[in-house]
Phi, psi and omega in degrees: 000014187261356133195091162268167188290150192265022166272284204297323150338297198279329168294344178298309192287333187293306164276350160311305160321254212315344184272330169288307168298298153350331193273289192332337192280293168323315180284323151326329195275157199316314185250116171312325191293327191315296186262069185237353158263322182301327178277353180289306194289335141328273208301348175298317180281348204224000184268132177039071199186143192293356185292258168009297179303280191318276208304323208299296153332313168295298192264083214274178145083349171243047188040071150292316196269011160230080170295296175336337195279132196248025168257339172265127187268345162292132159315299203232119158314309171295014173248201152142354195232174175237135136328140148275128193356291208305272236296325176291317175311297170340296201267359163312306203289352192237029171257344162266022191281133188261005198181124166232154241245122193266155152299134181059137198337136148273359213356064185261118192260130186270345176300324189291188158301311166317306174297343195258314175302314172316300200281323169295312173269050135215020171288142183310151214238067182277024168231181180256045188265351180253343195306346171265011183251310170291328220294334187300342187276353215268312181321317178271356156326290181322324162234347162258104191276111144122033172274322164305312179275330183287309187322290199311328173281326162340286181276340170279351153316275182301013183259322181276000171282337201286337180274025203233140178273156181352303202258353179281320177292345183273290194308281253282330202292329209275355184277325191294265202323307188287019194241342195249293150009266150347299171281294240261314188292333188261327182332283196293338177074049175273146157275108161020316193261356175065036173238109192226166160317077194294328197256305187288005161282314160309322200262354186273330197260342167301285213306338158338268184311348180232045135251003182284310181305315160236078177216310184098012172308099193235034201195003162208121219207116184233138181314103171262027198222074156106062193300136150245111191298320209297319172321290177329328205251343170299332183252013159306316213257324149326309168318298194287296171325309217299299192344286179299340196318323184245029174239344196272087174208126186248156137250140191305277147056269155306288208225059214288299178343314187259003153254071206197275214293357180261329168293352162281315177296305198284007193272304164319316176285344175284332192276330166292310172297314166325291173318327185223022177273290181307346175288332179254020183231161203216092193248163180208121169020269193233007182241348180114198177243141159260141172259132177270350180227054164307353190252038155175358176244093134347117179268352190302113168335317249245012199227020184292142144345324205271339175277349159271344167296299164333294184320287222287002204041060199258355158306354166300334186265091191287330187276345181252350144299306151318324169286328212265101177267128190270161211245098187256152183276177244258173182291166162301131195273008176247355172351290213291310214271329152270003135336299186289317198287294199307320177274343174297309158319303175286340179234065191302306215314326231272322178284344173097002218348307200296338192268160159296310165270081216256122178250117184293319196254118183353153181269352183277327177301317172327314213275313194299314152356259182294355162290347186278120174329300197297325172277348170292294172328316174321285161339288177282338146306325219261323190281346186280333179294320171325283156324324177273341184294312212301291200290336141326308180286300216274350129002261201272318201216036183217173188287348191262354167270352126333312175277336167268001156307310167310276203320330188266341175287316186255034168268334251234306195272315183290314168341312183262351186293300171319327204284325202287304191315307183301341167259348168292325192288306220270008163271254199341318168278312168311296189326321207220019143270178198252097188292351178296326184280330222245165171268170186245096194257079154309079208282133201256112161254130166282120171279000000 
């Protein structure tokens, strides 16, 4: 099987299939003990082990590798339905499309590393093995030409990321995202204005997400709510320079044509590193830079534009030595506060050492401070207003303003209390004085 004919191929692969689904059948059936030497000796020959790897390769597209999977009662999940003739038909015109045509420059170097992965996760997809999951995309082919096919590399992406460790698996997820990004945009016809086919995007990326769900992938995930491509394909191109960062090498010599095109490209990337670098970076003094997008920006000096640019001797190029601003990094976002530690040091006076009451600011500022008429008065409003706030609050929303409620309640009660006696004493002389002489003064008590 190491180079069959491609008839003899598709029958390897073809039994290959049904003997894998055949184990699955097995493992599935009710009483385990029936098939329990045939399922020992399957997994014996094909559990962790490079055989298994080897047909997945020779037989790409058919979930071969996850026979192994206890979440699946199936061989390939995604499967079980076909296109139909109409439907095959439909997807004939967009299955020899070899390129479909981007905004802007692509600068795709095919030597580098980046280019060889990108072509792998856009290799063609030649079974229907995927067709029950995709199919809902097929309605929007006709006129988003190859969208139906971007699913099927989708998922066959996302079968071989869920089998990958950790950490291969974290690079492989940020290539998937700038890559379905990329694609879904010359798909879709996005435009300078950033306006596309809201519904057939919607509808690419839920299928996305619910292959994710069963895959069981919970750890590579792209923004689906209001996308600005054009933001997306700048930092795609960031991602691959990070990527590329140490590949990047000519002699003049040789190849004056391909480094020319390689100092144009870092002249482009510089102008893109200018652009997001305070967004994505967090610097500090004496600890460095933190990154807030490792997954597509690096803050590390050694990764500046203009030191690859030197290397590359590209001042040699005078129109492209002239456009090229080097890009210095950004301030500390801790400067001040260590600004201040350094001169405090250097300049104890400034703090007073001797006093107890150690003062940043000089005691003459001080003096001029409070020599001025308009601050004091300032000074002294601000404190009378305080003290009445102060005594407001402690009022309004404490126990001692309650006792002075008291106190006025019963200052309030002895007040009428006095008053009732006194009109009773002053009914009494009215009574046994001589009423004839006198006016009649008649105290109006309010209740």
């Amino acid at each position: 099987m190491k180079e069959p004919k491609d008839k003899q191929k598709n029958n390897y692969c073809s039994y290959l299939k049904v003997i894998f689904e055949l184990y699955k059948e097995m493992e599935q059936t009710n009483d385990p003990h029936t098939y329990k030497d045939e399922i020992e000796l399957f997994r014996r020959i094909f559990f962790d082990n490079k055989e298994l790897h080897f047909l997945e390769e020779k037989c790409p597209d058919l979930c071969l590798g996850l026979v192994f999977s206890d979440k699946y009662k199936t061989l390939c999940p995604f499967e079980k339905m076909a296109p139909g003739e109409f439907e095959k038909a439909n997807l004939k015109s967009c299955a020899n499309l070899d390129s479909i045509n981007g905004r802007g420059k692509d600068y795709n170097f095919s030597n580098l590393s980046t280019s060889t992965l990108y072509s792998e996760l856009n290799g063609d997809v030649t079974s229907d093995n995927y067709y029950r999951i995709c199919s809902k995309l097929i309605a929007y082919n006709e006129k988003h030409c190859g969208i139906y096919n971007l699913c099927n590399k989708l998922v066959r992406n996302l079968i071989q990321l869920s089998k990958m460790e950790k950490k291969k698996r974290t690079d492989r997820c940020e290539y998937i995202t700038h890559w379905i990004y990329d694609n879904i945009a010359k798909i879709l016809n996005v435009d300078e204005k950033n306006i596309y086919d809201k519904d057939a995007l919607g509808e690419f990326f839920h299928v996305g997400y619910d292959i994710l769900n069963k895959l069981d992938i919970f750890e590579c995930f792209y923004n689906t709510v209001n996308v600005n491509f054009e933001e997306q394909r700048e930092k795609k191109h960031l991602h691959d320079y990070f990527k590329n960062y140490g590949n990047f090498n000519c002699k003049v010599s040789s190849d004056n044509n391909e480094c020319q095109k390689y100092c144009e490209y870092v002249l482009f990337i510089n102008i893109l590193y200018r652009k997001y670098l305070d967004k994505s970076c967090d610097c500090f003094k004496y600890e460095g830079c933190k990154e807030r997008y490792p997954y597509y920006f690096k803050c590390d000096e050694k990764y500046n534009p203009f030191k690859l640019f030197d290397k590359l001797q590209c001042k040699k190029f005078e129109q492209l030595s002239n456009d090229f601003k080097t890009v210095n990094s950004p301030i500390p976002v801790d400067y001040h506060v260590k600004f201040l530690s350094e001169i405090s040091e250097s300049q104890p006076h400034l703090l007073n050492w001797g006093n107890k009451k150690s003062f940043i600011i000089p005691e003459v500022v001080h003096d001029k401070i409070m020599s001025d008429p308009f601050n004091t008065f300032a000074l002294g409003s601000l404190g009378f207003l305080g003290v009445f706030l102060i005594l407001f609050i402690l009022y309004k929303f404490t126990p001692m303003g309650s006792y002075f409620n008291n106190r006025d309640a019963r200052n309030k009660e002895i007040y009428f209390e006095n008053f009732e006696q006194k009109f009773l004493e002053d009914e009494v002389q009215f009574k046994h004085g001589n009423t004839q002489n006198r006016r009649m003064r008649i105290a109006y008590h309010q209740a």
